[in-house]
N, C-alpha and C positions, 0 to 999 in steps of 0.2 A: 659623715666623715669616718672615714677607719686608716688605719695606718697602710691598712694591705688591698691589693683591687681586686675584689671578689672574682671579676672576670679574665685575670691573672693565668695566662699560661704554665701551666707545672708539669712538673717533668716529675717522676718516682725512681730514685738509685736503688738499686737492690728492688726491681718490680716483680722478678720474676722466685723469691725467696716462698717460702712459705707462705711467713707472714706477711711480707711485702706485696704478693700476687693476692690474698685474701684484700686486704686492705688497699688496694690500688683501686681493682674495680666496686670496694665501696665508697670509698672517697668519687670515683667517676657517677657510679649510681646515683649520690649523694647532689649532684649535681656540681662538683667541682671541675674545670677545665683540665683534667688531664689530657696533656698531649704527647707524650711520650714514657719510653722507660729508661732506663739504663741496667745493661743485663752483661754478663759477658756468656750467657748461654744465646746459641744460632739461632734462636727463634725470632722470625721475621716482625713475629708481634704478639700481645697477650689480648686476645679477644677484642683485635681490632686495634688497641694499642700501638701504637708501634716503637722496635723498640732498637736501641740504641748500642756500641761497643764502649762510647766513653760520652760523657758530658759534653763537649764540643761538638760532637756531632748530632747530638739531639739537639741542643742549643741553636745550632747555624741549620739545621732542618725544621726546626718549629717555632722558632724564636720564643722560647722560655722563658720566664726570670725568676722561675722560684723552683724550687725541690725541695722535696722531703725523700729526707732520708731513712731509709730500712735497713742500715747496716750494723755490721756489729760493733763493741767500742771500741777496739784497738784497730776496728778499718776507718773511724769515722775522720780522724784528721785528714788522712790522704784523699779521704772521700769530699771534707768541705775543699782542701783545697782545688781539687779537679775543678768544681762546680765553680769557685770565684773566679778561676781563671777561664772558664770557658765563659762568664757573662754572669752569673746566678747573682741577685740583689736578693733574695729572702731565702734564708734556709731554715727550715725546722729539719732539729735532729735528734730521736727518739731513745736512743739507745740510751739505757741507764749503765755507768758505770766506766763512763770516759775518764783516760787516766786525769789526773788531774794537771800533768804538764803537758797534755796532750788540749785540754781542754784552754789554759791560758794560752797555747799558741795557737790554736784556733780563735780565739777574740783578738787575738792583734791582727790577724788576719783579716776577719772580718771588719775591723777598724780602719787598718788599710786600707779594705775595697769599699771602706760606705757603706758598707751590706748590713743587712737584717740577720740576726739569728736568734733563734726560739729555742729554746733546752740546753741541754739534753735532760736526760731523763724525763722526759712531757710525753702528755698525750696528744699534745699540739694545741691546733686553735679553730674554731669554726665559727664563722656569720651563720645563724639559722639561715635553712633552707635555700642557701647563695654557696656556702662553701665551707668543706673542710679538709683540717692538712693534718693527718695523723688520723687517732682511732678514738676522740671522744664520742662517749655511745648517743646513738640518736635520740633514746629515749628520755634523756633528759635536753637536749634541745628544746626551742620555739624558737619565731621571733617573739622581740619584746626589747623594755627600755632599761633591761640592767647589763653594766660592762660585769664581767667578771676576769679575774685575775687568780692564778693558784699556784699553789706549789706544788697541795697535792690532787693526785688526779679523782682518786676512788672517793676523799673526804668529798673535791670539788661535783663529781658525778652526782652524790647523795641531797646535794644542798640544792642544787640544779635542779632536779627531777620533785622535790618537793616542792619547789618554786613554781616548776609551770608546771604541777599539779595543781596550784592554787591558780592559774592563770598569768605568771611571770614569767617572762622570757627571758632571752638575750641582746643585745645590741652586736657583742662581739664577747665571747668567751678566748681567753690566751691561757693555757697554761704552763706557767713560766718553767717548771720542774724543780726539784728537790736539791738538785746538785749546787758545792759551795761556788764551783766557779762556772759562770756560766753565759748562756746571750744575753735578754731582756731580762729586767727585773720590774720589781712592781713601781719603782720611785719612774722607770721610763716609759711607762705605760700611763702615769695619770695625767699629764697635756691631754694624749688622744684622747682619754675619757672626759677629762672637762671640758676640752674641745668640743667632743662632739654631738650636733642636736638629737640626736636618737637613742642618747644614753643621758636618762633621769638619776640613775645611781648606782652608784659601783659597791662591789660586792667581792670583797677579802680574805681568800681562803689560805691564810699563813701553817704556819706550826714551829715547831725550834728550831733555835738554831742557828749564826750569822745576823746579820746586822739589816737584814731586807727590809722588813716591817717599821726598824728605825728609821731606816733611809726614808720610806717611804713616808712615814708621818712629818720628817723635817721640808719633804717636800710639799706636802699638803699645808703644811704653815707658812712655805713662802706662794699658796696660790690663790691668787684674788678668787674669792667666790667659790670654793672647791666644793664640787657636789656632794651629796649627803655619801658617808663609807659607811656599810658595815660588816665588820670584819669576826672572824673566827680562828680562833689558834690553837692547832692540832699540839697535844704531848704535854698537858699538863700532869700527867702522870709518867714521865719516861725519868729515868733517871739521870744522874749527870756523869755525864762520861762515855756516856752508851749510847749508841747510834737509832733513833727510831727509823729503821727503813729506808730513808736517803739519805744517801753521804753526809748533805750537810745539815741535817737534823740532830745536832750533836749541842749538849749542853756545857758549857765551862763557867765553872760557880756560878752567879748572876747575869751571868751575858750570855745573851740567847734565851732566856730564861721564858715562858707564858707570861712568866709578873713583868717583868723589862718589858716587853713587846707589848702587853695590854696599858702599860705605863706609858709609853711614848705614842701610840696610836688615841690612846685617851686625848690626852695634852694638845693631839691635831686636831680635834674633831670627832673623830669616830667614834660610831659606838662596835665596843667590842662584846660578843658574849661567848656562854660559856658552852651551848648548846647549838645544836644543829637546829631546833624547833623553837626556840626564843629569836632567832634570826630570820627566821621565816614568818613568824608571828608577827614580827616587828616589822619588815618591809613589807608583809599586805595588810597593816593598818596605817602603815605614812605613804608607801606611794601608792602611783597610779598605774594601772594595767596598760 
C-alpha cells in the first residue's frame, strides 16, 4: 500500500528549465511515468516528451494527476493553483524559500481541492525502482521494508545510502522538507506507514525547529501497534535564534529544541540517537532485510 500510484500519470511544470529538463528525463529514465511538460517555450516536446502552454492542456491531453513542480518560489503559488484547477490531486513542490503567505494559501488550496502536496523545500519522494518525483539521488535508493520520512534531504541521503549499503532499502522514501509551513508532515504520513505490509519500520530524519517531531510522537501514542521508529535529530549544536539552513530549523528557548524533540519522541516509542552510524547499527541488528 503507498499513499501515491507508482503508475501515476505526471506531468513536469517548468520541464524545459535547466534544472527542470535535467531532472524530467531522470525522473522518466528512473522509470517514472512522465507524460507531459509544461513549458511556455514553442517546443513541440523534450525528447519525446510532449510538452504543454498551460496545465489544462496537458492535463485534458494525457489525463495527469500529479506534477512536480521546477519553478521558482514566488512563481510557485500561481504555479500550484494552475495545476488544482486544471485536475492535479498530488503536487510536489521543490523550490526552497516560498513566501510564507504564499505558502499557507497554498495549503488552503490544496485543502479545498483534497489534493496532496509534498514540500516545499524537498527533494521529493520515490518508491525504489517504480517511481520518483523530484531529485533524490539513486544511489542511495533500493527496494526494501523501511518507510522513510525527512526534513532534511542531504542528512536523509547519508542515512539512506548507508542503509542499503548494509542491505536496507526503502518501502517509500517522502521528503517532507525544512520549511515551517508546509504540505505533508511526519504525524500524516505514519497511518500509510503502519498501514502498510511492505513497510517493517520507519525511519525519522527530523532536526530543529517547530512542533513536527512532537506532533508526530502524540500521534504514534494514539496508534494501536505502531511499528518500530527510529528517529535522528539534525542541530544539536545550532544555536537558538539562528536559522540552520531551513526556514523552519529555528530554535526559541526550549521549544524546538533536540532535548524537547528527543523528549517527546522517547515518551512515543522511538528510539532516537544521536549519530548517523548508531542508527544504522541498530536497524540491521533488529530488523529484517
Amino acid at each position: 500500500m503507498s499513499f501515491i500510484d507508482p503508475t501515476a500519470p505526471v506531468i513536469v511544470q517548468g520541464a524545459t528549465g535547466r534544472v527542470g529538463k535535467r531532472h524530467t528525463l531522470a525522473m522518466r529514465a528512473y522509470g517514472t511515468r512522465v507524460v507531459g511538460g509544461v513549458s511556455p517555450r514553442e517546443d513541440a516536446d523534450l525528447d519525446g516528451i510532449p510538452l504543454f502552454r498551460s496545465c489544462a492542456n496537458a492535463v485534458n491531453a494525457t489525463g495527469a494527476t500529479t506534477s512536480v513542480l521546477f519553478v521558482p518560489p514566488l512563481g510557485t503559488l500561481a504555479a500550484m493553483r494552475e495545476a488544482l484547477d486544471a485536475g492535479i490531486r498530488t503536487l510536489v513542490t521543490l523550490a526552497e524559500g516560498i513566501p510564507v503567505h504564499d505558502a499557507l494559501k497554498a495549503r488552503a488550496l490544496v485543502h479545498e481541492a483534497n489534493a496532496t502536496w509534498v514540500g516545499g523545500s524537498t527533494p521529493g519522494l520515490a518508491i525504489p525502482d517504480k517511481l520518483k518525483l523530484g531529485f533524490l539521488p539513486s544511489v542511495s535508493l533500493a527496494p526494501g521494508k523501511l518507510g522513510v520520512m525527512a526534513k532534511s534531504g542531504t542528512l536523509s541521503y547519508e542515512v539512506c545510502h548507508r542503509l542499503v549499503q548494509r542491505g536496507y532499502g526503502q518501502s517509500l522514501w517522502v521528503g517532507v522538507g525544512g520549511d515551517s509551513v508546509k504540505g505533508l508532515r511526519f504525524a500524516d504520513l505514519l497511518p500509510h506507514f503502519n498501514a502498510d505490509p511492505d513497510t517493517d519500520a520507519i525511519i525519522v530524519i527530523g532536526e530543529i525547529g517547530g512542533n513536527e517531531e512532537e506532533q508526530l510522537a502524540e500521534a504514534m501514542k494514539a496508534t494501536p501497534k505502531c511499528k518500530p521508529v527510529y528517529a535522528l535529530i539534525a542541530g544539536a549544536s545550532a544555536r537558538e535564534g539562528v536559522t540552520m539552513g531551513h526556514a523552519g530549523a529555528l530554535v526559541h528557548g526550549n521549544v524546538g529544541s533536540v532535548d524537547s524533540k528527543t523528549a517527546a519522541l522517547t515518551s512515543a516509542g522511538a528510539r532516537v540517537f544521536k549519530g548517523i552510524q548508531n542508527l544504522v547499527d541498530a536497524v540491521a541488528t533488529e530488523q529484517t532485510r
